[in-house]
mmCIF file of the N, C-alpha and C atoms, coordinates in Angstrom:
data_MODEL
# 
_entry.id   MODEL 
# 
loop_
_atom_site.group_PDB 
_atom_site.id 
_atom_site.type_symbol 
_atom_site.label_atom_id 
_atom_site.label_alt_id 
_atom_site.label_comp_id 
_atom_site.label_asym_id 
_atom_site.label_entity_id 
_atom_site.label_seq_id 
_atom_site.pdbx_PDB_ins_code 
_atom_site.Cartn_x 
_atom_site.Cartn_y 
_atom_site.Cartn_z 
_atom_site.occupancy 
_atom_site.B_iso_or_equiv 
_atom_site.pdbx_formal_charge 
_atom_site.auth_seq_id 
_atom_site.auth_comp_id 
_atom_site.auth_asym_id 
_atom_site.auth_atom_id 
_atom_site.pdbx_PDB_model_num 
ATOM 1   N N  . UNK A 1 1  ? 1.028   -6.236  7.851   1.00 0.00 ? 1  UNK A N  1 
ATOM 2   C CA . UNK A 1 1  ? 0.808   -6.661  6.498   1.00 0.00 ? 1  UNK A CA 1 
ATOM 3   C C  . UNK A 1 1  ? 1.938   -6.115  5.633   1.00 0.00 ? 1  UNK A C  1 
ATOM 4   N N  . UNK A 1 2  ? 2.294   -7.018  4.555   1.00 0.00 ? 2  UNK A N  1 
ATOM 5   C CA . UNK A 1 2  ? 3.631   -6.688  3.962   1.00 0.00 ? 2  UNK A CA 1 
ATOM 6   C C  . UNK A 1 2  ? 2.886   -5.769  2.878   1.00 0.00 ? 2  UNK A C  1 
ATOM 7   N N  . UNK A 1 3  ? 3.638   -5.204  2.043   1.00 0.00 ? 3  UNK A N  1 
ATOM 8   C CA . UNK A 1 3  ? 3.240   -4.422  0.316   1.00 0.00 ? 3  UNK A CA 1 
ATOM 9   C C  . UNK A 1 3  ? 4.656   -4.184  -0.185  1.00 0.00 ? 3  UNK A C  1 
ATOM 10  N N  . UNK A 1 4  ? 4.360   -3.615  -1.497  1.00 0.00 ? 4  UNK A N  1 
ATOM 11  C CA . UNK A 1 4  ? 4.926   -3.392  -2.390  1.00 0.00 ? 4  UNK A CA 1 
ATOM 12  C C  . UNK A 1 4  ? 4.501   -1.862  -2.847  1.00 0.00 ? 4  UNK A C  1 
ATOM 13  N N  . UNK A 1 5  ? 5.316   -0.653  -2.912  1.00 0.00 ? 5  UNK A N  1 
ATOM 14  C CA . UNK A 1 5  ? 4.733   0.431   -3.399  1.00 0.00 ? 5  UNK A CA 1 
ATOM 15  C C  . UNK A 1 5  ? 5.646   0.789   -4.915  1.00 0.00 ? 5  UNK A C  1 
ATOM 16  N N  . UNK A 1 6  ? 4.819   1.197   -5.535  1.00 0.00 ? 6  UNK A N  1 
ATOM 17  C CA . UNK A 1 6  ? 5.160   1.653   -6.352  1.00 0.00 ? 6  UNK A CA 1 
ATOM 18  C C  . UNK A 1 6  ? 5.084   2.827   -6.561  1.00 0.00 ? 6  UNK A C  1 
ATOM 19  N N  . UNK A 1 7  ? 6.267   3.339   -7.380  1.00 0.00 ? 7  UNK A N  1 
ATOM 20  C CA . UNK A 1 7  ? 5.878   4.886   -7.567  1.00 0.00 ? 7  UNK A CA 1 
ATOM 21  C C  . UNK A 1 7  ? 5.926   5.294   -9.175  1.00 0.00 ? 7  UNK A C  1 
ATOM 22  N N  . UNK A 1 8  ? 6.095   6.281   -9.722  1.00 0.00 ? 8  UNK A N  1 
ATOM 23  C CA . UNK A 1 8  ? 5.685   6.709   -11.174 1.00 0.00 ? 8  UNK A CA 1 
ATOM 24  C C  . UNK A 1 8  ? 6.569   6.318   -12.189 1.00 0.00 ? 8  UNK A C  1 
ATOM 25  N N  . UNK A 1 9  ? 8.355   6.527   -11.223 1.00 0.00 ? 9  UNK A N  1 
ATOM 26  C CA . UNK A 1 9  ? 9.681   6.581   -12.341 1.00 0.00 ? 9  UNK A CA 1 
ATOM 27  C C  . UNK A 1 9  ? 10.188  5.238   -12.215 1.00 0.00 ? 9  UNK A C  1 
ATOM 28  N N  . UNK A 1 10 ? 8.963   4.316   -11.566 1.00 0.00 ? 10 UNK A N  1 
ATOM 29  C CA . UNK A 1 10 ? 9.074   2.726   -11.770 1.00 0.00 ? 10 UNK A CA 1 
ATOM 30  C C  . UNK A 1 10 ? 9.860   1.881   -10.513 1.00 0.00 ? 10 UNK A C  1 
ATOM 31  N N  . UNK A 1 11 ? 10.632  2.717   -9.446  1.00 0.00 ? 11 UNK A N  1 
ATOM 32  C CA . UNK A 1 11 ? 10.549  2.272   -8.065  1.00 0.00 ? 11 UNK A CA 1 
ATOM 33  C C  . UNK A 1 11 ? 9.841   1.908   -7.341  1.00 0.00 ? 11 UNK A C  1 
ATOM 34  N N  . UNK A 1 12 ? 10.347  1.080   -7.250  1.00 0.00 ? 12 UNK A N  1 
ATOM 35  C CA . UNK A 1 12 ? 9.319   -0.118  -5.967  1.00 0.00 ? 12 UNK A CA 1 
ATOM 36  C C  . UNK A 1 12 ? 10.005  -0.545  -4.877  1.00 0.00 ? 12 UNK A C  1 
ATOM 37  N N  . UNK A 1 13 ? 9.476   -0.587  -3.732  1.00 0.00 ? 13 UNK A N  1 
ATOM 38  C CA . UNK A 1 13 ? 9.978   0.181   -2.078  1.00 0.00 ? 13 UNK A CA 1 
ATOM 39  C C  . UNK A 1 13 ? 8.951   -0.952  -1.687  1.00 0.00 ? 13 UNK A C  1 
ATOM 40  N N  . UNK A 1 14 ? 9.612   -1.937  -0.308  1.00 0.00 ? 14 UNK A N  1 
ATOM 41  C CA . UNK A 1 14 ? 8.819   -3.123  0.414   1.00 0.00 ? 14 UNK A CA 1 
ATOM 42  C C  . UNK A 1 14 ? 8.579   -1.736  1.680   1.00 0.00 ? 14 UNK A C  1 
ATOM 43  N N  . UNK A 1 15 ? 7.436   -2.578  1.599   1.00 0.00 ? 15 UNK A N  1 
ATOM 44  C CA . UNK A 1 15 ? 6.692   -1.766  3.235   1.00 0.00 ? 15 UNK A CA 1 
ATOM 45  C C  . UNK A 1 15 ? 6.138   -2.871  4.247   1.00 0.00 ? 15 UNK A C  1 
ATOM 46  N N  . UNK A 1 16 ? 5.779   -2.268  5.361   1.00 0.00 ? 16 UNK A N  1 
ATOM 47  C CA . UNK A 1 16 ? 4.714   -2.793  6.061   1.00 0.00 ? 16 UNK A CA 1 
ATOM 48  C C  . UNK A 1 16 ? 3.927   -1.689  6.784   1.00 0.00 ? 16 UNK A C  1 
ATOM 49  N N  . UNK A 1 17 ? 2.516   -2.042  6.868   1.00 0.00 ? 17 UNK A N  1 
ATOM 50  C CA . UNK A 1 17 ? 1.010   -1.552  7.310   1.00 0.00 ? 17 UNK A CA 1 
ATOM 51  C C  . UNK A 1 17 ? 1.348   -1.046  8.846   1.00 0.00 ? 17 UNK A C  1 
ATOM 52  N N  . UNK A 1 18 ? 1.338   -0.039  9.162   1.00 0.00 ? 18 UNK A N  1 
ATOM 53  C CA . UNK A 1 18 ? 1.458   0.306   10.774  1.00 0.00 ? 18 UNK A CA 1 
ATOM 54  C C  . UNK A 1 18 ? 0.077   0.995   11.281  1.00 0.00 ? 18 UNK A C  1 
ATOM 55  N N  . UNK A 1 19 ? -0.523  1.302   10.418  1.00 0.00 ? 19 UNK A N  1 
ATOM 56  C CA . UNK A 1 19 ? -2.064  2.161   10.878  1.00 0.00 ? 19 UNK A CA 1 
ATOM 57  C C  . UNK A 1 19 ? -3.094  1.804   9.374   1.00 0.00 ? 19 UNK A C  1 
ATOM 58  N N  . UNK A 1 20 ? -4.429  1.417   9.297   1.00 0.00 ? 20 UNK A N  1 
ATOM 59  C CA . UNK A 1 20 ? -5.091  1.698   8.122   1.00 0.00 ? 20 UNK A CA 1 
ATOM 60  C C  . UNK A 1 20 ? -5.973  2.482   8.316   1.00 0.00 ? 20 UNK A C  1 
ATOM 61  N N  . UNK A 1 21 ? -6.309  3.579   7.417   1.00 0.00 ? 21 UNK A N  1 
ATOM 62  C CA . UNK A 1 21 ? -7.989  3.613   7.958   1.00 0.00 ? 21 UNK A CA 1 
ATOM 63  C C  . UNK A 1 21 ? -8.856  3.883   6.373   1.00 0.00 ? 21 UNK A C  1 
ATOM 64  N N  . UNK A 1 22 ? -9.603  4.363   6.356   1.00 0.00 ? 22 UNK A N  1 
ATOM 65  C CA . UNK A 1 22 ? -10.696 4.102   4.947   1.00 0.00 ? 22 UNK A CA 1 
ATOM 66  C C  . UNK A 1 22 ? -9.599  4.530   3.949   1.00 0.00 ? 22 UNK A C  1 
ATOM 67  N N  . UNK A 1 23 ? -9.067  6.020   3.965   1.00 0.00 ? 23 UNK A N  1 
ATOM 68  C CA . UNK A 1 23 ? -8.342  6.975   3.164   1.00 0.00 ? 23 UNK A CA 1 
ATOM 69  C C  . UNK A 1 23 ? -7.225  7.223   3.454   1.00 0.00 ? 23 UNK A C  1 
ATOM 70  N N  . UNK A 1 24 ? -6.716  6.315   4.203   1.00 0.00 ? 24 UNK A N  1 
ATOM 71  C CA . UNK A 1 24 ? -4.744  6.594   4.366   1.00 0.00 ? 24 UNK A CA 1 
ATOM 72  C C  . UNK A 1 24 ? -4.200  4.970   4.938   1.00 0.00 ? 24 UNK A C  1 
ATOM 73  N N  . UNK A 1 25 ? -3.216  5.448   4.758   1.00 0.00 ? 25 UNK A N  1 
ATOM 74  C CA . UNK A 1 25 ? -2.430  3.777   5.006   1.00 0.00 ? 25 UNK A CA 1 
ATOM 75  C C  . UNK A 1 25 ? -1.090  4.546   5.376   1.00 0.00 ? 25 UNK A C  1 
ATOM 76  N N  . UNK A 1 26 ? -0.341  4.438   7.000   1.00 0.00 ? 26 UNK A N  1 
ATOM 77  C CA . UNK A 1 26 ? 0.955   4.418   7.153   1.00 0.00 ? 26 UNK A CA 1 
ATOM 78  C C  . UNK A 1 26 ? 1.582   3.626   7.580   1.00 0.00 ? 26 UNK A C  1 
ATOM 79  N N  . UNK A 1 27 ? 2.899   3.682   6.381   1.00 0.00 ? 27 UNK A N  1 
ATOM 80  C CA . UNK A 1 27 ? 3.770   3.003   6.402   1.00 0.00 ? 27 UNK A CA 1 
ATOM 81  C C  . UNK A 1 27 ? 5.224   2.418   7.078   1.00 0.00 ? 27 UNK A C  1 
ATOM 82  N N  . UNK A 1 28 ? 5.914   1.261   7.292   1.00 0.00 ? 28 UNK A N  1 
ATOM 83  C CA . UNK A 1 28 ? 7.000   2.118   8.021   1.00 0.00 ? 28 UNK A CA 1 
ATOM 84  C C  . UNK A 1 28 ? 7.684   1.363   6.098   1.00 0.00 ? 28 UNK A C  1 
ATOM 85  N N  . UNK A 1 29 ? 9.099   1.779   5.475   1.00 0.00 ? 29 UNK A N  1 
ATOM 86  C CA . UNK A 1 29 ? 9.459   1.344   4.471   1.00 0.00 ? 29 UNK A CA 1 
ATOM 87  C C  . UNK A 1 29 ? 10.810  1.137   4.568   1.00 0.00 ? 29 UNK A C  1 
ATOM 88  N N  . UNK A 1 30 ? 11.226  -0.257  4.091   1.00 0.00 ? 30 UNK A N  1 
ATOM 89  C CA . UNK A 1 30 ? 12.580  -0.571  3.846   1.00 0.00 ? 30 UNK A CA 1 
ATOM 90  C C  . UNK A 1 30 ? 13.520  1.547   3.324   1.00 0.00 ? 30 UNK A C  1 
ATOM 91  N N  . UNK A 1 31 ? 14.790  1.525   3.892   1.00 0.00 ? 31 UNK A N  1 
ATOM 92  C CA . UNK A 1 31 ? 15.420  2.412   3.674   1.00 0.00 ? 31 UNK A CA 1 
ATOM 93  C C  . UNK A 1 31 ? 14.698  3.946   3.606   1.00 0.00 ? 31 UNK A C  1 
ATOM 94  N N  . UNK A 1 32 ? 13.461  4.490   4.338   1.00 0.00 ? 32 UNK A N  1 
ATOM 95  C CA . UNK A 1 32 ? 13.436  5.376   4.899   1.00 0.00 ? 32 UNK A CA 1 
ATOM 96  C C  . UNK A 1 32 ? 12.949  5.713   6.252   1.00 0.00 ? 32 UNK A C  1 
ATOM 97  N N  . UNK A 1 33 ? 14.019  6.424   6.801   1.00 0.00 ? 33 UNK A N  1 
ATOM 98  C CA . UNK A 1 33 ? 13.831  6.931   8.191   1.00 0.00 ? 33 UNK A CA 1 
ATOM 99  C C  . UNK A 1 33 ? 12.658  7.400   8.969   1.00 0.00 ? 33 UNK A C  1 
ATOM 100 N N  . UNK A 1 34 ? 11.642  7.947   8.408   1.00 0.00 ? 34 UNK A N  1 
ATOM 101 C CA . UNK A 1 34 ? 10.484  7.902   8.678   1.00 0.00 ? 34 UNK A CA 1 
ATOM 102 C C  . UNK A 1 34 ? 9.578   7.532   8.112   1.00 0.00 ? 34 UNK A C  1 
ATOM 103 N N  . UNK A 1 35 ? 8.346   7.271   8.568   1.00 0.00 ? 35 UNK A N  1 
ATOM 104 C CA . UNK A 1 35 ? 7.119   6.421   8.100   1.00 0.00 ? 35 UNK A CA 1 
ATOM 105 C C  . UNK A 1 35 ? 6.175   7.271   7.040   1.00 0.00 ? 35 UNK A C  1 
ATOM 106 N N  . UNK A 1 36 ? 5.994   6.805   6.104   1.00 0.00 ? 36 UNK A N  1 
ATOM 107 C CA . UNK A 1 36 ? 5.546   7.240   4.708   1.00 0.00 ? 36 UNK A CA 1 
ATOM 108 C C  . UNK A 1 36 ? 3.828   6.751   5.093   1.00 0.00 ? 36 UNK A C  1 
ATOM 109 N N  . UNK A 1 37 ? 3.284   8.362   4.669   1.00 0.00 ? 37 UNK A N  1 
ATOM 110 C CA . UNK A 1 37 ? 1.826   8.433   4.755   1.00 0.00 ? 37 UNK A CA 1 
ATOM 111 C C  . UNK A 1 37 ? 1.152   8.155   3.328   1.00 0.00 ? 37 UNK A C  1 
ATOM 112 N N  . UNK A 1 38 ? 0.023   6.955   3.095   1.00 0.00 ? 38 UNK A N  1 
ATOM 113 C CA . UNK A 1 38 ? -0.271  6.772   1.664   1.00 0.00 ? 38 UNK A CA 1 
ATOM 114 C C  . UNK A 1 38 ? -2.031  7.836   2.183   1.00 0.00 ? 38 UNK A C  1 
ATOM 115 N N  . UNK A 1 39 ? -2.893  8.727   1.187   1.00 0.00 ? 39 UNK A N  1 
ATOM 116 C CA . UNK A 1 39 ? -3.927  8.609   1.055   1.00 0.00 ? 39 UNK A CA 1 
ATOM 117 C C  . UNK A 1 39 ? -4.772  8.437   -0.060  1.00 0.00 ? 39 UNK A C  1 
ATOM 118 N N  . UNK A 1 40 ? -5.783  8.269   -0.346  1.00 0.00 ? 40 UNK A N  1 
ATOM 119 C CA . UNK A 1 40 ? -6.739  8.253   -1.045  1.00 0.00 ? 40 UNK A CA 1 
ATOM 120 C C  . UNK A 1 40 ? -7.475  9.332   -1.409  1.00 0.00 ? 40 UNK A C  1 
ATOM 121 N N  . UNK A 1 41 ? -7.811  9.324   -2.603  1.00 0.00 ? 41 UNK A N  1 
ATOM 122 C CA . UNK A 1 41 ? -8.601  10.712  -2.999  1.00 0.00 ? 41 UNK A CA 1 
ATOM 123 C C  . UNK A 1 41 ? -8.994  9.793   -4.350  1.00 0.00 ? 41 UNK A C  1 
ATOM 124 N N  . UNK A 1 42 ? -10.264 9.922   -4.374  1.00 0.00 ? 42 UNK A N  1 
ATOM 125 C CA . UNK A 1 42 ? -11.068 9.112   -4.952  1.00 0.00 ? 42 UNK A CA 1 
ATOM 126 C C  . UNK A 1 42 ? -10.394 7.809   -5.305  1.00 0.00 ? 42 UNK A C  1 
ATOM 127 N N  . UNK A 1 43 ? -10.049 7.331   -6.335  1.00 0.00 ? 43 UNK A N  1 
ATOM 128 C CA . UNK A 1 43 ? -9.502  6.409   -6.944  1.00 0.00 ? 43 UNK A CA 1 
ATOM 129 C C  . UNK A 1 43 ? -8.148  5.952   -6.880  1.00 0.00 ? 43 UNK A C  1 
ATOM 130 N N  . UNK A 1 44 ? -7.188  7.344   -6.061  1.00 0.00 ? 44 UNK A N  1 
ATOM 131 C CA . UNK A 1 44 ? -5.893  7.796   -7.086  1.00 0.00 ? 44 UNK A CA 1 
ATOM 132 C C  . UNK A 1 44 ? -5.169  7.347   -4.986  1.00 0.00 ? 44 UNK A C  1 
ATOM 133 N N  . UNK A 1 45 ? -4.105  6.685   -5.133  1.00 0.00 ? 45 UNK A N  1 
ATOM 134 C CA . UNK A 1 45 ? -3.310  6.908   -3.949  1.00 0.00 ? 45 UNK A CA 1 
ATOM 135 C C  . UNK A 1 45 ? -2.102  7.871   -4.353  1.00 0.00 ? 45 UNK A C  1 
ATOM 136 N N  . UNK A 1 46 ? -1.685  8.801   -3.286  1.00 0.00 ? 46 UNK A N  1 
ATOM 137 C CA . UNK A 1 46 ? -0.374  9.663   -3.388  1.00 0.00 ? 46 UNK A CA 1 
ATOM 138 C C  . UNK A 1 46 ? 0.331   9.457   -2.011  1.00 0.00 ? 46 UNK A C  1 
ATOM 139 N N  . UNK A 1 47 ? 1.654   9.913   -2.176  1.00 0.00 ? 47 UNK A N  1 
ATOM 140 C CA . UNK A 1 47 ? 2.005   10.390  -0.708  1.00 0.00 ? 47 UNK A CA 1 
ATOM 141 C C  . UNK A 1 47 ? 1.748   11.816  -0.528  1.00 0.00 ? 47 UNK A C  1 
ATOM 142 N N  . UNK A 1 48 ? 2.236   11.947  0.856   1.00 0.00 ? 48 UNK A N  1 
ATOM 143 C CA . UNK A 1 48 ? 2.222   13.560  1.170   1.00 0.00 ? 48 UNK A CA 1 
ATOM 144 C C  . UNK A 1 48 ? 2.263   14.750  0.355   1.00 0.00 ? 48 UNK A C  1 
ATOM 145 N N  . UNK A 1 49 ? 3.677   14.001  -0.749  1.00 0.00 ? 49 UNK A N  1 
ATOM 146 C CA . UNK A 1 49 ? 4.086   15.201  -1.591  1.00 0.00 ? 49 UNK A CA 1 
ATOM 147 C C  . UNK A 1 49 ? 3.077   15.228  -2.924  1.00 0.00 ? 49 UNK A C  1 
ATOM 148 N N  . UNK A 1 50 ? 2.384   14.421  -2.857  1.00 0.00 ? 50 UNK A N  1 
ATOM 149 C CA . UNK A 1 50 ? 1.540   14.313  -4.304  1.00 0.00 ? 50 UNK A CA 1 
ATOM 150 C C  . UNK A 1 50 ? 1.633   13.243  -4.974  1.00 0.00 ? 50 UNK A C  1 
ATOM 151 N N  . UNK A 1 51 ? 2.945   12.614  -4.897  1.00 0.00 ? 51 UNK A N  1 
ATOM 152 C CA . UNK A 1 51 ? 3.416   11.530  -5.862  1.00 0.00 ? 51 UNK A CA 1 
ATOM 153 C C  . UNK A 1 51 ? 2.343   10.594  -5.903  1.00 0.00 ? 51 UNK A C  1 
ATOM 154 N N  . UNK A 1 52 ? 1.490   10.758  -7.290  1.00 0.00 ? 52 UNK A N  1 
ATOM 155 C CA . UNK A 1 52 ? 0.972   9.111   -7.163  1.00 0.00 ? 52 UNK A CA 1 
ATOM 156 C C  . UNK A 1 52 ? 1.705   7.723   -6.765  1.00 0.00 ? 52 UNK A C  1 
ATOM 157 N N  . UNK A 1 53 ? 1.323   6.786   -6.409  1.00 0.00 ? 53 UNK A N  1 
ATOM 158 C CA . UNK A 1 53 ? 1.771   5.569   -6.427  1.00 0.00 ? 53 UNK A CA 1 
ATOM 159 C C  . UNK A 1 53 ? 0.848   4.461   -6.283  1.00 0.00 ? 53 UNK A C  1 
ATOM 160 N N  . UNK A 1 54 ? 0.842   3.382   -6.624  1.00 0.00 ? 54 UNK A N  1 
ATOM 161 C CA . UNK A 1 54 ? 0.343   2.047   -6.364  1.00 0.00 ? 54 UNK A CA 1 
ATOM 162 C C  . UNK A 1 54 ? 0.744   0.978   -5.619  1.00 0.00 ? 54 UNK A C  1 
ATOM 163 N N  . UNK A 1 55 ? -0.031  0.701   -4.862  1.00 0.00 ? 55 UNK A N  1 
ATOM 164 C CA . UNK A 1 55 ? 0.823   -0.692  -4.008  1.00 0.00 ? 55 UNK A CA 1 
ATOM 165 C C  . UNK A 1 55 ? 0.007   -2.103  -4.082  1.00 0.00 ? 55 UNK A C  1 
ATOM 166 N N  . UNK A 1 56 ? 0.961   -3.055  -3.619  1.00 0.00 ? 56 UNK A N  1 
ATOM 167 C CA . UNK A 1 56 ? 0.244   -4.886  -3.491  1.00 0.00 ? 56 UNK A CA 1 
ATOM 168 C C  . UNK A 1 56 ? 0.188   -5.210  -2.549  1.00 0.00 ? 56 UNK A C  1 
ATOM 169 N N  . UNK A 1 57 ? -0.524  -5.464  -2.116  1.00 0.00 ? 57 UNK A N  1 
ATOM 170 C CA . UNK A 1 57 ? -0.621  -6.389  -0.690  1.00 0.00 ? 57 UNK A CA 1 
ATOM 171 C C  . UNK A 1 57 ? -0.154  -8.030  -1.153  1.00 0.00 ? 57 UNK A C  1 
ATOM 172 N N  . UNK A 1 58 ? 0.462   -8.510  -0.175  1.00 0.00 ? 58 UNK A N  1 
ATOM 173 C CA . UNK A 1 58 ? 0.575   -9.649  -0.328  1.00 0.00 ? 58 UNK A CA 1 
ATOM 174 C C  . UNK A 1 58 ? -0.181  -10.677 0.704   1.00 0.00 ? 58 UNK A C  1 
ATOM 175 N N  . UNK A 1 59 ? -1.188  -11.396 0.549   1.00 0.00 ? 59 UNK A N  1 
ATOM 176 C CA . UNK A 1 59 ? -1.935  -11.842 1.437   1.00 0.00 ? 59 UNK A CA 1 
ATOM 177 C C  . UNK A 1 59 ? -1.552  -13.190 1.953   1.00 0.00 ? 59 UNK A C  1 
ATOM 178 N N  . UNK A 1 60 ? -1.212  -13.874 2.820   1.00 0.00 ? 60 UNK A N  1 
ATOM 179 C CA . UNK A 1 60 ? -1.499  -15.381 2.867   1.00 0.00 ? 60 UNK A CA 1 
ATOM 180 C C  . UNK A 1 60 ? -2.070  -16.145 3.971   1.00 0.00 ? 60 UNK A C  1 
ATOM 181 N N  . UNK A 1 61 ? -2.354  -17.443 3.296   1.00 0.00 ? 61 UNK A N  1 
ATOM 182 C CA . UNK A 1 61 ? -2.899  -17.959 5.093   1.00 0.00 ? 61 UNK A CA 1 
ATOM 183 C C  . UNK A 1 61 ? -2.162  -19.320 4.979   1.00 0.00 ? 61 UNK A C  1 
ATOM 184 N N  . UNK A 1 62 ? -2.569  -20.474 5.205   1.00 0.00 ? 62 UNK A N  1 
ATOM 185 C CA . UNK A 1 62 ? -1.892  -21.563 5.742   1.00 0.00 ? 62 UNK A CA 1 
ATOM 186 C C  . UNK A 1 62 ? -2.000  -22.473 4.098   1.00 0.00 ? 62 UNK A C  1 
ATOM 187 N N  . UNK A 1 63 ? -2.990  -22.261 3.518   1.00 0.00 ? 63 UNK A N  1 
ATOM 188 C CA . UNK A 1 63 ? -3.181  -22.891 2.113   1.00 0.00 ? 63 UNK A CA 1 
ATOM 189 C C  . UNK A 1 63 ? -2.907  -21.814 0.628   1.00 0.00 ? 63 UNK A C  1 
ATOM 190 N N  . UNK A 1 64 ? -3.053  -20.818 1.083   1.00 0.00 ? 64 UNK A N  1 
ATOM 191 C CA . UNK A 1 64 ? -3.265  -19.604 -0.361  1.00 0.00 ? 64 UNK A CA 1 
ATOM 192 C C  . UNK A 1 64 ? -2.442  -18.928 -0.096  1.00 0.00 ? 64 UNK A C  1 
ATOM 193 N N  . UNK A 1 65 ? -2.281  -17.560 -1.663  1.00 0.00 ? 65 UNK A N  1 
ATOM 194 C CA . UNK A 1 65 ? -1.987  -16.505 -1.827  1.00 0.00 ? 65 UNK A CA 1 
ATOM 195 C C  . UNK A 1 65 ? -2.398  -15.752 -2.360  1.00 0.00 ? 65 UNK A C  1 
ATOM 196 N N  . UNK A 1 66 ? -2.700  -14.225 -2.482  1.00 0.00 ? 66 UNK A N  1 
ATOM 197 C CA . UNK A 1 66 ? -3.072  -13.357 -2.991  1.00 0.00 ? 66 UNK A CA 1 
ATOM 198 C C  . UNK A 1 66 ? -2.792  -12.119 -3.593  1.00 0.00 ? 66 UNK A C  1 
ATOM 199 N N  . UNK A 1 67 ? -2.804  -11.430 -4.545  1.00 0.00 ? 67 UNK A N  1 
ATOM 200 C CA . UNK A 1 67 ? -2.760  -10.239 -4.426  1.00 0.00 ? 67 UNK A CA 1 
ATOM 201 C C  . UNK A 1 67 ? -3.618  -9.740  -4.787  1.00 0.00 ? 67 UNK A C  1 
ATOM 202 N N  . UNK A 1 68 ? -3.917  -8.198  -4.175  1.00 0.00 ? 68 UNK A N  1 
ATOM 203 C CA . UNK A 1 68 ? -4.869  -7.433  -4.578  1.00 0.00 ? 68 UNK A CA 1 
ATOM 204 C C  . UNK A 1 68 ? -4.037  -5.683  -5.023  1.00 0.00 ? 68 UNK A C  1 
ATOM 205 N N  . UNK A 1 69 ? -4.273  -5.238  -5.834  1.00 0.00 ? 69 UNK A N  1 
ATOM 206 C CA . UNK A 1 69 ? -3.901  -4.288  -6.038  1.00 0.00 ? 69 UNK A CA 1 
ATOM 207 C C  . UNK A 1 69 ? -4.932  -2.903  -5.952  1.00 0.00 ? 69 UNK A C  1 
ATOM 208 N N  . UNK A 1 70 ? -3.744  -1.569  -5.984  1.00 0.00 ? 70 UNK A N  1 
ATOM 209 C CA . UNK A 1 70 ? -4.460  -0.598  -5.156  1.00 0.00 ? 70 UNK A CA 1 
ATOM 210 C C  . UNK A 1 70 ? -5.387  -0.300  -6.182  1.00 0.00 ? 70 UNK A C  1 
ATOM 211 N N  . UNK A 1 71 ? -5.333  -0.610  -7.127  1.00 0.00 ? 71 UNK A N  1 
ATOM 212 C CA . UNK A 1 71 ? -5.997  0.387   -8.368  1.00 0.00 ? 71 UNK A CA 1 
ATOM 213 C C  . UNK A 1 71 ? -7.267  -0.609  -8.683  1.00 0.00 ? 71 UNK A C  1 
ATOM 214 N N  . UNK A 1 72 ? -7.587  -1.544  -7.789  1.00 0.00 ? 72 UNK A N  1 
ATOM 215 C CA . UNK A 1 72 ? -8.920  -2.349  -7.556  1.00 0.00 ? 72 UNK A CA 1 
ATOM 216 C C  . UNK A 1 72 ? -9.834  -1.548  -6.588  1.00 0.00 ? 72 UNK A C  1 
ATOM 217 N N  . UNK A 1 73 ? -10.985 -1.619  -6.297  1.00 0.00 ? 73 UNK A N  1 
ATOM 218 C CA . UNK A 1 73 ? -11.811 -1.289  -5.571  1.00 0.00 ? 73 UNK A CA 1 
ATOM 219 C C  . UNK A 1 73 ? -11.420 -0.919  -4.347  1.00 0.00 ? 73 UNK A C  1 
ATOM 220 N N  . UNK A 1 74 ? -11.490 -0.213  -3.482  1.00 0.00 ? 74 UNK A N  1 
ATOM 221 C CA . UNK A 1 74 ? -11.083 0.076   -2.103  1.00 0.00 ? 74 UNK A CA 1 
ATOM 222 C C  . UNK A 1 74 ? -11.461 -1.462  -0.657  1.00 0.00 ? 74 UNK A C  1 
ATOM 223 N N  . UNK A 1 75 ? -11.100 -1.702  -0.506  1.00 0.00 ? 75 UNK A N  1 
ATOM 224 C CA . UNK A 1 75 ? -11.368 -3.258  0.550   1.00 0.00 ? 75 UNK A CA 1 
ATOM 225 C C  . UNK A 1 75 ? -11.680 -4.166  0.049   1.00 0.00 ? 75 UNK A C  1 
ATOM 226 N N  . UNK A 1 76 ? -11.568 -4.682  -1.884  1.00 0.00 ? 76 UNK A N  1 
ATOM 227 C CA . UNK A 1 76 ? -12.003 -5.461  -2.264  1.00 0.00 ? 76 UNK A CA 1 
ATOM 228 C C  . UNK A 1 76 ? -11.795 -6.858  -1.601  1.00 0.00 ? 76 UNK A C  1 
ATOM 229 N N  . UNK A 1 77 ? -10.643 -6.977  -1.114  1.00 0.00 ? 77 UNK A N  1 
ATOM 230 C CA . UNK A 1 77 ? -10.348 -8.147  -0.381  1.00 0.00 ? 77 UNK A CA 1 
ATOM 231 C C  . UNK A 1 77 ? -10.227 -8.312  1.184   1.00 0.00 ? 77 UNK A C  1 
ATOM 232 N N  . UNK A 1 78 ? -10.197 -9.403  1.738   1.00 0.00 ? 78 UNK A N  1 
ATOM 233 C CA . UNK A 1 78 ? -10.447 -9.147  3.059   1.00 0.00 ? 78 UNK A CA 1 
ATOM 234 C C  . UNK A 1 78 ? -9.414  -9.875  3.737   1.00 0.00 ? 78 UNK A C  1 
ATOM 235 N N  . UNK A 1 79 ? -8.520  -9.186  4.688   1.00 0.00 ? 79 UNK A N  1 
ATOM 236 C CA . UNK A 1 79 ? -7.484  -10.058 5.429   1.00 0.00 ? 79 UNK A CA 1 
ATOM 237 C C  . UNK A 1 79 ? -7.494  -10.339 7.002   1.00 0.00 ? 79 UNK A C  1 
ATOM 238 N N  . UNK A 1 80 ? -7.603  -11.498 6.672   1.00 0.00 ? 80 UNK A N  1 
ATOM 239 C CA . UNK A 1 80 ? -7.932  -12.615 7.934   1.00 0.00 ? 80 UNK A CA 1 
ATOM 240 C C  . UNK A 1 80 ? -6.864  -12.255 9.068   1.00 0.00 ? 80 UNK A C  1 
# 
């Protein structure tokens, strides 16, 4: 699954989904060498170091598109 992360000082970094589970999401990301760990803590996603950030999924199937963003409900959407 593709995304979009965002971070605080307004950088935005393409990813893709290599593991999900309820409270973390790793990443592998355009231009870094290793794979960037997202988790959850209540509401709020960070990486490792703390940094909040937000990301988009970009969803599609053969007719649609979607986005859902992180700062929506946790699994609000469902990918086929």
């Amino acid at each position: 699954m593709y995304l979009l992360i965002g971070y605080a000082g307004g950088i935005i970094i393409e990813a893709v989904v290599l593991a999900k589970g309820a409270d973390r999401l790793r990443v592998a990301a355009s231009g870094f060498a290793e794979t960037i760990e997202l988790r959850r803590t209540g509401a709020l996603w960070s990486t490792d170091d703390g940094e909040k950030v937000e990301f988009y999924f970009v969803m599609c199937d053969p007719c649609q598109s979607e986005r859902a963003s992180s700062s929506t409900a946790a699994y609000a959407t469902t990918v086929v």
